[in-house]
LOFIKE-653791 format. One record per residue (C-alpha): x, y, z; residue in three letters. Coordinates in Angstrom, 3 decimals. Each point is the difference from the previous one (the first is absolute). Layout:
N
NODE        c1        c2        c3   aa
NODE         X         Y         Z  ALA
...
***
This chain:
222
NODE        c1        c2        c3   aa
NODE    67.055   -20.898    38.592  UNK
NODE    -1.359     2.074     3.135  UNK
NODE     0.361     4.120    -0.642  UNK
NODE    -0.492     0.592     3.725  UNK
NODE     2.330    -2.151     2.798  UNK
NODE    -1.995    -1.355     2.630  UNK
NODE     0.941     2.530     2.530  UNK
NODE    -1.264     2.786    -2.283  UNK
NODE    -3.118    -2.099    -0.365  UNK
NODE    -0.648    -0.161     3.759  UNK
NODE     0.218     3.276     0.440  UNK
NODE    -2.351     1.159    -2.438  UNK
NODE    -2.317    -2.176     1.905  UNK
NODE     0.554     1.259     2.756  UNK
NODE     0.067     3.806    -1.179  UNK
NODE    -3.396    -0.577    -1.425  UNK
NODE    -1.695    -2.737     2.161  UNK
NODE    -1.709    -1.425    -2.961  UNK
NODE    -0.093    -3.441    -2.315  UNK
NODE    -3.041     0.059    -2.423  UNK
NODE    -0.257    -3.830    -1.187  UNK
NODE    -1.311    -0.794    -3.418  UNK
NODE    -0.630    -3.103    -2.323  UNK
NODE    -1.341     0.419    -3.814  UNK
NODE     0.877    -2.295    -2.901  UNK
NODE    -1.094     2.744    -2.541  UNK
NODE     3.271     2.045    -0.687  UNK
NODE    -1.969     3.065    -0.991  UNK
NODE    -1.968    -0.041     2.959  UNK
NODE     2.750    -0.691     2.438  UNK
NODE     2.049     3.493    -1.412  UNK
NODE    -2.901     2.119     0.543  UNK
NODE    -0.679    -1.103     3.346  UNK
NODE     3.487     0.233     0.703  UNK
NODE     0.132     3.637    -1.483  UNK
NODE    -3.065     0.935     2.670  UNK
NODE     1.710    -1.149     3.300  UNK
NODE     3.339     1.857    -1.600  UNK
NODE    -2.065     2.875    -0.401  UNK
NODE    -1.920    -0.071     3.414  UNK
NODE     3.812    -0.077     1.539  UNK
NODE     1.159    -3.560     0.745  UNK
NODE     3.015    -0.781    -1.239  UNK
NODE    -0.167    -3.715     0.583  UNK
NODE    -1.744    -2.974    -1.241  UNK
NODE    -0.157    -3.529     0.468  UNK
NODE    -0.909    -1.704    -2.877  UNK
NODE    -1.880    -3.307     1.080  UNK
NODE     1.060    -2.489    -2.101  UNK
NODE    -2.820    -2.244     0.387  UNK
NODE    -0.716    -1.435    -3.600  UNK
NODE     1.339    -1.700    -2.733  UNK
NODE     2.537     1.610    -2.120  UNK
NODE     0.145     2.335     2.812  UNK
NODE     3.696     1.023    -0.861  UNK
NODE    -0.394     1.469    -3.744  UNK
NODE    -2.790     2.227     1.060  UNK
NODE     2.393     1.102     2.679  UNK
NODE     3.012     0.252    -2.457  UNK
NODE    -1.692     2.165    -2.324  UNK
NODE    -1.813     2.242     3.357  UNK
NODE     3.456     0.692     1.452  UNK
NODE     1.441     1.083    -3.390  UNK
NODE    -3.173     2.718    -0.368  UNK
NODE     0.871     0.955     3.832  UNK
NODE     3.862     0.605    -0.667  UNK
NODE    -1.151     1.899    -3.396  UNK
NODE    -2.947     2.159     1.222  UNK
NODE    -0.555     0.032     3.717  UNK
NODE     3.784     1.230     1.663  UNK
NODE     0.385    -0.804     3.529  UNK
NODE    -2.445    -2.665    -0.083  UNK
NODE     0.848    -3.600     1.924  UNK
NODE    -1.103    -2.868    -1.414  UNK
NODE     0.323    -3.279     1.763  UNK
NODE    -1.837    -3.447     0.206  UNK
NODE    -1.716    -1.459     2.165  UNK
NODE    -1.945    -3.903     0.466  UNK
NODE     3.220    -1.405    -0.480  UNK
NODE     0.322    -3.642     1.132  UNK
NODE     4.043    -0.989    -0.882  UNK
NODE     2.913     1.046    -0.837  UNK
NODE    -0.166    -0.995    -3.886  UNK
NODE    -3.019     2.396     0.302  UNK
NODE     1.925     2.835     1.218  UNK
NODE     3.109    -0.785    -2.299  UNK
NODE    -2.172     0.157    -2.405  UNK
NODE    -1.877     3.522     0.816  UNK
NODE     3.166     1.466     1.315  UNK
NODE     1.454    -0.569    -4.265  UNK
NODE    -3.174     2.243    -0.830  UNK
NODE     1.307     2.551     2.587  UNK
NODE    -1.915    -0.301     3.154  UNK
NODE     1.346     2.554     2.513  UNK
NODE    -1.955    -2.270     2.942  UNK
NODE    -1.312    -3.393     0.496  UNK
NODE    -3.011    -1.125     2.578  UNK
NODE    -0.814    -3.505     0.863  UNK
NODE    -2.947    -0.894     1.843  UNK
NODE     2.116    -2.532     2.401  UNK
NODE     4.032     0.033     1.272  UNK
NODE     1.778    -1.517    -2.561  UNK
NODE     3.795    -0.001     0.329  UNK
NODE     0.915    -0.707    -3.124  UNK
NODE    -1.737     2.703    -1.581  UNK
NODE     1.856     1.805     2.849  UNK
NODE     3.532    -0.966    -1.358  UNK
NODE    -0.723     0.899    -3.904  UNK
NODE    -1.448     3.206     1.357  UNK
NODE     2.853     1.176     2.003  UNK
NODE     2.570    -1.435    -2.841  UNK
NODE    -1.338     2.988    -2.009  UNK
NODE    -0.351     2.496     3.054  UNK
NODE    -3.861    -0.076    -1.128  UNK
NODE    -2.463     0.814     2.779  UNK
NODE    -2.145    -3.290     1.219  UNK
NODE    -2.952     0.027     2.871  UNK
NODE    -1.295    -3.307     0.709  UNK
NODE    -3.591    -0.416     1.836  UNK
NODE     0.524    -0.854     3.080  UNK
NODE    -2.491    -1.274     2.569  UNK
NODE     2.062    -0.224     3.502  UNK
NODE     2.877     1.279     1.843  UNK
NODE     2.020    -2.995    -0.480  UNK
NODE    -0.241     0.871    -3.867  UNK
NODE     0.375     3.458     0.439  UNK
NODE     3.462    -0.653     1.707  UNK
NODE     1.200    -2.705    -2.669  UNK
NODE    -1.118     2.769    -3.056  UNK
NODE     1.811     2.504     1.372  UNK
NODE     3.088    -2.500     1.066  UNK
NODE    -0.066    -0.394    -4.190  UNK
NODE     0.098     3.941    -0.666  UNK
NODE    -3.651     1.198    -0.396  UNK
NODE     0.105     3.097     0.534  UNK
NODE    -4.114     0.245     0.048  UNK
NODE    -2.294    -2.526     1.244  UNK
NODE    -2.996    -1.032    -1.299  UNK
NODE    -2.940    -0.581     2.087  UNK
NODE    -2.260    -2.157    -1.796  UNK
NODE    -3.332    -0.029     0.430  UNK
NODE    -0.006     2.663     1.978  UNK
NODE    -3.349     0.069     1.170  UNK
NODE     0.656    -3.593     1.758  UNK
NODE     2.187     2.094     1.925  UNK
NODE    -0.686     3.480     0.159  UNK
NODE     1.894     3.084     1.632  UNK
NODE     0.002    -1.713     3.214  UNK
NODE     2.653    -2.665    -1.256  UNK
NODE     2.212     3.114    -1.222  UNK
NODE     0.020     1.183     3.495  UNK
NODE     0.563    -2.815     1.500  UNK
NODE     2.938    -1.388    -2.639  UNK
NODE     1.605     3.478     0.681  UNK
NODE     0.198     0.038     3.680  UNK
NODE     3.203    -2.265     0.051  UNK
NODE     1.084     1.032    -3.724  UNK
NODE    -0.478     3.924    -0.618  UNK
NODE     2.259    -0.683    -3.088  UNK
NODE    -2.035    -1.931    -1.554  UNK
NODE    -1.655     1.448    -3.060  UNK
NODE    -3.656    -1.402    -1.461  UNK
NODE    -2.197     0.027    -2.507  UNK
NODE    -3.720    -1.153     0.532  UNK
NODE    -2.013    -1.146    -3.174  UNK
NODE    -3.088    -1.238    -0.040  UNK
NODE    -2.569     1.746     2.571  UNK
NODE     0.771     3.485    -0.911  UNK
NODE    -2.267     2.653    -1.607  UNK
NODE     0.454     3.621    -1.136  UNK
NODE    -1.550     1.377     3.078  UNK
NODE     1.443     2.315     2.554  UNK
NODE    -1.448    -2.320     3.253  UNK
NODE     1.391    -3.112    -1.963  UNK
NODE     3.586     1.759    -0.861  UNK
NODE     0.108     1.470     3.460  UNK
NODE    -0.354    -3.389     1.332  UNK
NODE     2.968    -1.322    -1.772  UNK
NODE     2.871     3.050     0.165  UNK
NODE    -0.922     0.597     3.463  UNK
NODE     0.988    -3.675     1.081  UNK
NODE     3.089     0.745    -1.698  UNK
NODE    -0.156    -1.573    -3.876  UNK
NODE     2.670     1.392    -2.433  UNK
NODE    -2.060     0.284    -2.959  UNK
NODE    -3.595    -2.508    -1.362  UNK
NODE    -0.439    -1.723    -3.155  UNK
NODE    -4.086     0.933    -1.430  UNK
NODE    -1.287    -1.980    -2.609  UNK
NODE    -3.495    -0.296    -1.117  UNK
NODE    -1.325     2.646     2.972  UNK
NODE     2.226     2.313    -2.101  UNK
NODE     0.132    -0.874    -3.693  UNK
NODE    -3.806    -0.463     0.009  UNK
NODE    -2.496    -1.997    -3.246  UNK
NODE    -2.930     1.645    -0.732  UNK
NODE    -3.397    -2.072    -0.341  UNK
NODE     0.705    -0.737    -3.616  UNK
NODE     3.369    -1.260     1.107  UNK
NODE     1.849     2.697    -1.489  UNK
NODE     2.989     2.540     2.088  UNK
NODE    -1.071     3.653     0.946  UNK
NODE     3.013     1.753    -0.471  UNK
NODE    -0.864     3.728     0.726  UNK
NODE    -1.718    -1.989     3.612  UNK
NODE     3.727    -2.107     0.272  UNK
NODE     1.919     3.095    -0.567  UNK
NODE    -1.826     1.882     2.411  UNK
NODE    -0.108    -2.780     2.904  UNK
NODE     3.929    -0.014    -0.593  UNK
NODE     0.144     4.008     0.257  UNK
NODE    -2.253    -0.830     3.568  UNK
NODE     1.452    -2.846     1.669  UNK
NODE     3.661     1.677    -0.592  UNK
NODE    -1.527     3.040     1.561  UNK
NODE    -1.208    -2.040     3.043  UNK
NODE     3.268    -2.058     0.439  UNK
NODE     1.412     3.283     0.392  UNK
NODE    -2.411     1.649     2.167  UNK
NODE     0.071    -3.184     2.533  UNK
NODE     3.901     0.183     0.094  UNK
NODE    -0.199     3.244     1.240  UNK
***
């Protein structure tokens, strides 16, 4: 089950204003790049559960994050039902991220008080995800909407707390785009948690782009 309730979720998120988004199949390889982003400062991922057998390697990643890496939130993300996030949610996933509004991964989520942020793509959905409980949207792809949607979406809804993904790079003109219309945190994937030419993960240059883009989140909030 979850370590972390979903309100102590959100509010890391918010506290540090970062997501870092990552997909291998390869065990190993997923603990050592999850070791760099906990040692550049995040204290979040979403595991993308994008490919077969998706679950054990996440099993066996979450047990090496509640053994070595304290404080570290490990959720999933890519998830399509609610048997998907039943499922993930037995191998201890503090958070769950859909690409679309589904309700009834809505209703298993908040059974177990466990943190879920749909993607949303209007106002209309925005409304009926936070009617079900999210506590943090999902804005997804951002770049089909950019900061300029944020604005606009909080205008009549200053509550209303978002998360872009998709569109957003570890620069301080792209970051200062998003917080300054008003985003609660962003979810970085492959701008972030980079492949070499050979196809293989820095993880001194992931480490240290996690160290920077915290350090820019913070600056912009300022």
């Amino acid at each position: 089950m979850a370590q972390y309730s979903r309100i102590e979720v959100a509010n890391v998120m918010k506290q540090t204003g970062l997501v870092p988004l990552f997909y291998s199949s390869d065990i190993e390889v997923s603990k050592k790049v999850i070791k760099a982003i906990y040692d550049g400062g995040a204290r979040l991922l979403e595991f993308t559960a994008r490919g077969d057998f998706a679950h054990e390697v996440f099993g066996e990643l979450n047990k090496y994050v509640l053994e070595e890496l304290p404080g570290m939130i490990l959720g999933v993300g890519s998830v399509t039902d609610a048997s998907s996030a039943s499922q993930f949610m037995n191998l201890g996933a503090n958070f769950v991220v859909t690409p679309v509004l589904r309700e009834d991964v809505a209703l298993v989520c908040n059974r177990r008080k466990v943190l879920w942020s749909p993607g949303c793509g209007s106002l209309t959905e925005i409304c009926r995800a936070e009617e079900l409980g999210c506590e943090i949207v999902k804005l997804f792809p951002g770049d089909v909407y950019g900061p300029d949607f944020i604005k606009a979406i909080r205008g009549p809804q200053p509550w209303t707390s978002i998360m872009p993904t998709g569109g957003v790079s570890p620069t301080r003109e792209n970051l200062e785009g998003w917080f300054n219309a008003g985003v609660t945190c962003v979810g970085m994937g492959s701008k972030l948690v980079k492949k070499d030419a050979n196809g293989k993960y820095n993880l001194e240059q992931i480490k240290s782009d996690t160290r920077l883009t915290l350090e820019i989140i913070k600056s912009v909030r300022q």
